[in-house]
TILUM-551404 format. One line per 3 residues: their letters; for each residue x negated, y, z of C-alpha. Coordinates in steps of 0.2 Angstrom, whole numbers. Layout:
BEGIN
A	X/Y/Z  ...
This chain:
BEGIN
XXX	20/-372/-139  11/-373/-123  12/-359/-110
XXX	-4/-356/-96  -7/-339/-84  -22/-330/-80
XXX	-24/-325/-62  -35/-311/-57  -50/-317/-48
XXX	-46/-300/-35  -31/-310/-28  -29/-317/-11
XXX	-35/-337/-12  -17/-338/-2  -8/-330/-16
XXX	-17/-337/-28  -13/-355/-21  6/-350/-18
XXX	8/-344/-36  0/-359/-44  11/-371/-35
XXX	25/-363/-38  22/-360/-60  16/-379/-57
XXX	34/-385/-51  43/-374/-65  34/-384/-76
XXX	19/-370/-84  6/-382/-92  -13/-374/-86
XXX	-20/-360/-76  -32/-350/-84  -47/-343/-73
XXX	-61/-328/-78  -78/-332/-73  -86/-317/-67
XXX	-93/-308/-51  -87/-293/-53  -74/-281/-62
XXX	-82/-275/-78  -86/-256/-82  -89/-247/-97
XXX	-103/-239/-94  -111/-256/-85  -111/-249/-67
XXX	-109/-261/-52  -93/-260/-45  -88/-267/-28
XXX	-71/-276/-21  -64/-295/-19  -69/-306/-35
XXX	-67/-326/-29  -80/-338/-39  -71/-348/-54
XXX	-78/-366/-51  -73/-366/-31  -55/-357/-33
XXX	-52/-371/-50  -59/-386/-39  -47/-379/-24
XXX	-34/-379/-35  -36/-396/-43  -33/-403/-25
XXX	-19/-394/-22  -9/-398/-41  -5/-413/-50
XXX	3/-409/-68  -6/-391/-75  -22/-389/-84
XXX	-37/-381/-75  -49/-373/-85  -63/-358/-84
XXX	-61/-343/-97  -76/-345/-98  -92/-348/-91
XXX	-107/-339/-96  -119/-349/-102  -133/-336/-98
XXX	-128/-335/-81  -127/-356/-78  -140/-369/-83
XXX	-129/-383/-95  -135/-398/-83  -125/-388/-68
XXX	-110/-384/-77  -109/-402/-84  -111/-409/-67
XXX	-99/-396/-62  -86/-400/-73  -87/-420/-74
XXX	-85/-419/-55  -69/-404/-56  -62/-417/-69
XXX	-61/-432/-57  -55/-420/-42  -40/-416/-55
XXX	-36/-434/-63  -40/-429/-80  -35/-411/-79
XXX	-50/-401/-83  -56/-389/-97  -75/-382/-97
XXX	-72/-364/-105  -90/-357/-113  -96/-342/-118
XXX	-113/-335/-123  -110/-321/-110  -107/-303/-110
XXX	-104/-292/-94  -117/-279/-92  -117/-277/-76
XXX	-116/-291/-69  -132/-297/-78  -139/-282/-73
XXX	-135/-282/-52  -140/-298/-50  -156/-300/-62
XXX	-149/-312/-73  -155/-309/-90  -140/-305/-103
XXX	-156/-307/-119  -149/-298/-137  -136/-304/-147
XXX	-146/-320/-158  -157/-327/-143  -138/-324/-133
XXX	-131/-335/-146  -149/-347/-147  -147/-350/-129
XXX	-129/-353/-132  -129/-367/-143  -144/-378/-135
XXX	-132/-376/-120  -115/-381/-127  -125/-396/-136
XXX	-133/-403/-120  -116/-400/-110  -106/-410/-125
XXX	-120/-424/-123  -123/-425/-105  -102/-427/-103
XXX	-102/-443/-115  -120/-451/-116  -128/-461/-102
XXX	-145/-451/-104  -151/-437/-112  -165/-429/-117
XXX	-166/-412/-126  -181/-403/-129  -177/-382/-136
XXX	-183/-365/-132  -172/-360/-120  -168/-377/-110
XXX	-177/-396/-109  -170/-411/-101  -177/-428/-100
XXX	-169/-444/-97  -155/-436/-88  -138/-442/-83
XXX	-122/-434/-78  -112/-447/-67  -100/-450/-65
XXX	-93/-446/-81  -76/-435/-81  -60/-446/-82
XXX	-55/-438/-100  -65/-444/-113  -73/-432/-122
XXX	-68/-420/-109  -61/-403/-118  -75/-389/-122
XXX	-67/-373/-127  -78/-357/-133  -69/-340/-130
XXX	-75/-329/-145  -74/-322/-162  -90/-320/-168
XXX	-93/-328/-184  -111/-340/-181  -102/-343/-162
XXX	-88/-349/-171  -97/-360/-180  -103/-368/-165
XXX	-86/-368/-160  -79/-379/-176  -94/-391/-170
XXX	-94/-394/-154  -76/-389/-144  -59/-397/-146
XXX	-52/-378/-140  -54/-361/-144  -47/-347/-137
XXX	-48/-327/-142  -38/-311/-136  -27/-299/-149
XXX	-11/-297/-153  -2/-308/-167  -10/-300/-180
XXX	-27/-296/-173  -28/-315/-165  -22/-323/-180
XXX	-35/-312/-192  -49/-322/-181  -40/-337/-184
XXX	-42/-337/-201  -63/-335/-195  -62/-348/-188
XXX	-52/-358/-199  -67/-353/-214  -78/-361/-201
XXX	-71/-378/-199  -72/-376/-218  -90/-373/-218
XXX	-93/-389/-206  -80/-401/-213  -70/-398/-196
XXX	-50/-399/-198  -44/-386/-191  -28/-392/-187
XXX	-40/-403/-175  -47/-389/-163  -30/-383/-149
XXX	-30/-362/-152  -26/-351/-135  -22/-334/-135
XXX	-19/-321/-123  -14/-302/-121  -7/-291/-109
XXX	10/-293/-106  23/-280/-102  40/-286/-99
XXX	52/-273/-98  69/-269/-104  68/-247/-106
XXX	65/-243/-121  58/-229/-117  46/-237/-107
XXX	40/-247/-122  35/-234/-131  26/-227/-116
XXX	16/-242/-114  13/-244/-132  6/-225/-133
XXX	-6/-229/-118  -12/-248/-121  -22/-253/-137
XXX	-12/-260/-151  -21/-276/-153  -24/-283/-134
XXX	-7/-277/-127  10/-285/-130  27/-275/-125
XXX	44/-277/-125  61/-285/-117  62/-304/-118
XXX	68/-305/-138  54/-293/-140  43/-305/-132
XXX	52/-321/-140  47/-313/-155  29/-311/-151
XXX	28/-330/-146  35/-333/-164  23/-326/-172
XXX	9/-333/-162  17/-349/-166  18/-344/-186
XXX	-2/-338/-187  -5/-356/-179  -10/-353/-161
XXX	-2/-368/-149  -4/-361/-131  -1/-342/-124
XXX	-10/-339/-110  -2/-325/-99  -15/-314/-88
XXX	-6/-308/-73  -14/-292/-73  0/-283/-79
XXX	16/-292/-75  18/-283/-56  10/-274/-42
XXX	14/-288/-27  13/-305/-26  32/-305/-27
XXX	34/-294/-44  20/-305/-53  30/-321/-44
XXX	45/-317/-53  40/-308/-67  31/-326/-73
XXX	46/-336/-70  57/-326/-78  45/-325/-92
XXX	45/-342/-94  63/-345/-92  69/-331/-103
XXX	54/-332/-117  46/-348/-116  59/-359/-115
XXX	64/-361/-133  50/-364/-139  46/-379/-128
């Protein structure tokens, strides 16, 4: 089982730097970061405060590691043409000596489509747009030239060199959708999805039905999954936390708690945790040390 964190994008580039380095050296295996310009909002109001841009934090931090995976979670394919973001990523790949994943997504935010005029489009031309992209990216990453002619993007005769170090270079989608999971079972080598043991593992069984319908082994595609974590020991704060946070994006518990929930993970056939930061501390310092112990006291045994 592999284990990753998920940094906010609101913290310091200093802290951000400090902390990766320091889960690098006690031997984490990727960072995870969101790609988004803003926090979201319900009710799709723009909202102010720091957010640092995905691709220049990850290609910072691929100069400054050596060992863990660097990957977006993920980039919206509405907001970024697919020629960019191949570029982008072939480039981040050989900065990191074969480190990179491109995370995609179709896109969702309200209001950051919305501040900054970007068109979001409904769900099927989201999902059209979508797969013209993650076709071009996939082709554009291994061919010497392409050319694509869709609705929503046309190429011709272009190249993307250099080519990334890893060869194919990892595509994951982020969804749970059942016709984006298709794509999914075509085109990526990863996949990732939110939830809880059992809500997670129900969309892995979508996505199992759609390797099916493609003639994709799912045992070939690497499954992430995150939640919010809440290490703590007081009983009676866990059943605080699990009367305030939804059931099936929040994990909570002391460390066999938490061993436990790894497990189960493990048993619904997911092979990396990714652990988001959000909620493991309110300094640097807690979130420092609430990761290592984490990963001393629950990851460890099943590494």
């Amino acid at each position: 089982m592999k284990f990753s964190v998920w940094p906010n994008s609101s913290r310091p580039w200093n802290e951000v730097k400090s902390l990766v380095t320091k889960l690098e050296q006690q031997g984490w295996d990727g960072i995870w970061y969101a790609d988004h310009y803003m926090p979201n909002t319900d009710d799709g109001a723009t909202v102010g405060g720091d957010f640092h841009e995905c691709f220049t934090v990850l290609t910072a931090l691929a100069a400054v590691t050596s060992t863990v995976r660097l990957g977006s979670l993920v980039a919206p394919t509405t907001v970024h043409h697919p020629a960019v973001l191949a570029n982008r990523a072939a480039t981040i790949d050989r900065v990191s000596s074969g480190r990179f994943v491109l995370g995609l997504g179709a896109g969702w935010q309200v209001n950051e489509h919305r501040a900054y005029g970007i068109e979001l489009f409904d769900n099927k031309n989201r999902v059209d747009r979508f797969e013209e992209a993650i076709e071009i990216i996939a082709r554009l990453l291994s061919e010497e030239r392409v050319t694509f002619a869709g609705r929503h993007f046309s190429i011709t005769d272009a190249p993307c060199e250099p080519k990334p170090v890893q060869s194919p270079l990892p595509l994951l989608v982020g969804t749970g959708g059942p016709r984006m999971l298709r794509l999914t079972a075509r085109w990526a080598s990863e996949w990732n999805t939110w939830g809880s043991p059992e809500s997670a593992g129900a969309v892995l069984k979508k996505l199992e039905q759609a390797c099916d319908s493609v003639g994709r082994d799912p045992a070939s595609i690497h499954k992430t999954v995150q939640a919010l974590v809440f290490l703590v020991e007081d009983d009676k704060k866990a059943e605080e936390l699990r009367a305030l946070m939804p059931a099936d994006r929040a994990v909570i518990g002391n460390v066999g708690e938490m061993q436990d929930v790894v497990n189960r993970y493990r048993e619904a056939g997911f092979d990396e945790v990714c652990v988001p930061d959000f909620t493991v501390g309110n300094t640097a310092e807690e979130r420092s040390n609430t990761l290592a112990r984490y990963f001393d006291e629950v990851a460890a045994p099943f590494r």
